[in-house]
Rosetta silent file (secondary structure, phi, psi, omega in degrees, C-alpha in Angstrom):
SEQUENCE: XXXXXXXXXXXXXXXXXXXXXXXXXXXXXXXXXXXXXXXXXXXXXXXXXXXXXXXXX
SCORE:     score description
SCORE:     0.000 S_00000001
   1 L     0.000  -44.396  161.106    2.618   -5.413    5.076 S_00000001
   2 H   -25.502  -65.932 -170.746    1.474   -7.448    2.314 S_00000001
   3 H   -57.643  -37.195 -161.346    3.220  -10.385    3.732 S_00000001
   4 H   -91.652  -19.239  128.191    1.268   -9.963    7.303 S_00000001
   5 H   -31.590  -72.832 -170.523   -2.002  -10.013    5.175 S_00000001
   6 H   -53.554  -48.031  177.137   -1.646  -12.959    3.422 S_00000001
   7 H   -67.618  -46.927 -173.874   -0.437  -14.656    6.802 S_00000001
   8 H   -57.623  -61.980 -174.507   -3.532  -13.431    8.781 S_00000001
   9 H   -41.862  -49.856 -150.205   -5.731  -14.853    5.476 S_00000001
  10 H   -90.187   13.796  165.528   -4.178  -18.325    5.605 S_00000001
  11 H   -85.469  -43.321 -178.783   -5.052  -18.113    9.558 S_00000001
  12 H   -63.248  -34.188  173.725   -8.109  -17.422    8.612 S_00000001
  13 H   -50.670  -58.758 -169.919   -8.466  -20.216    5.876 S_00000001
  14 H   -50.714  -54.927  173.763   -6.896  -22.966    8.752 S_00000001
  15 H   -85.399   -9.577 -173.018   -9.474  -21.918   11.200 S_00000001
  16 H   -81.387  -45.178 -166.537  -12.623  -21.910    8.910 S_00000001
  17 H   -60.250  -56.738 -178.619  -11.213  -25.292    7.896 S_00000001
  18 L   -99.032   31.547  175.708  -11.397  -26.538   11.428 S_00000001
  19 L    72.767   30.090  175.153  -14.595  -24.793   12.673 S_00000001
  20 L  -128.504  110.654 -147.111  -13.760  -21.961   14.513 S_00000001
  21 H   -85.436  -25.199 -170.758  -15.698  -19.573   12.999 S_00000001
  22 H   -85.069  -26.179 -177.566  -15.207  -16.345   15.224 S_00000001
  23 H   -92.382  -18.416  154.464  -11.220  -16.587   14.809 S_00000001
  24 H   -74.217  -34.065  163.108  -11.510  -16.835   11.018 S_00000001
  25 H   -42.406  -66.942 -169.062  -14.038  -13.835   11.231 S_00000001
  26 H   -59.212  -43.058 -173.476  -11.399  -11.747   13.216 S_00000001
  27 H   -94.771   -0.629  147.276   -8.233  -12.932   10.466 S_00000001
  28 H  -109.238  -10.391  159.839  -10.019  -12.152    8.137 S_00000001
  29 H   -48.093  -57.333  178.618  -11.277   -8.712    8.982 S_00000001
  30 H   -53.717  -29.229 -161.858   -7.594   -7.992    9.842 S_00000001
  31 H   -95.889  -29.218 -168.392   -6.095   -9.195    6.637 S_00000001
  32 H   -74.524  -28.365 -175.318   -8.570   -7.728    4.576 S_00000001
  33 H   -32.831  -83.837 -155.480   -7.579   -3.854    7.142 S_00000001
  34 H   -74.209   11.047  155.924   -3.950   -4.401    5.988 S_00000001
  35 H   -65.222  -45.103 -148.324   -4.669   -5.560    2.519 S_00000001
  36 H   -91.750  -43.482 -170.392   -6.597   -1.950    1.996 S_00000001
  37 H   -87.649    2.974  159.419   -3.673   -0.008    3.882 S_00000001
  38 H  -109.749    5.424  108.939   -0.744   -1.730    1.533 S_00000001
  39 H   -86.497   14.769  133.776   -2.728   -0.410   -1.482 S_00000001
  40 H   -92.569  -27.608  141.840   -3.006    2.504   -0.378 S_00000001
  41 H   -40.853  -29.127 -173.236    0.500    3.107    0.453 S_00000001
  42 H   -99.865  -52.741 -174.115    1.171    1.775   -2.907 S_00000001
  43 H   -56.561  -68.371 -174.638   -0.962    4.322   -4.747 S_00000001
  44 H   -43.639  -28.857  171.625    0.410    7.316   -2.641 S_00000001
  45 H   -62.015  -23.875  179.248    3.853    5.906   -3.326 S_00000001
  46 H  -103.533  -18.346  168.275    3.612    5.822   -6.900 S_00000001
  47 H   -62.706  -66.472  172.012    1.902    9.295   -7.172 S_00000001
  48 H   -39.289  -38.811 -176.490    5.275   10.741   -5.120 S_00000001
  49 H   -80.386  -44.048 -163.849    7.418    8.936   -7.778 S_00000001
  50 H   -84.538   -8.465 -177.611    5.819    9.969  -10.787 S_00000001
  51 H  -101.486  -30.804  123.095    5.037   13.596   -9.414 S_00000001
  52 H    -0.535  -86.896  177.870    8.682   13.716   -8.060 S_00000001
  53 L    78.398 -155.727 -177.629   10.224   12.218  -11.661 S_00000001
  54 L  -128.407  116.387  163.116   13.961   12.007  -12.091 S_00000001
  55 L   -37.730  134.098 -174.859   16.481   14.963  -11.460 S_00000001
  56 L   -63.955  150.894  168.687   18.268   16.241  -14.253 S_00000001
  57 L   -82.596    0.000    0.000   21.897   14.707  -14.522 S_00000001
């Protein structure tokens, strides 16, 4: 998810860079969406590990 951020931002970069201002608006609204929802999956993921822990051997 990360990775499909980072790809929308450099769309967005690409398109500011050549003046089209509404489709860098849109890639970067989107990039920042799935920026905010791959850290939140990474906090809930790391609560579940550490509240989880590791099973006795």
């Amino acid at each position: 998810m990360l990775g499909w951020a980072l790809t929308f931002f450099i769309i967005a970069i690409i398109a500011g860079v050549f003046g089209f201002g509404g489709v860098a608006s849109a890639a970067t609204g989107i990039a920042q969406i799935l920026f905010f929802i791959f850290l939140a999956l990474l906090v809930i993921s790391l609560i579940a590990h550490a509240v989880r822990g590791r099973p006795p051997v």
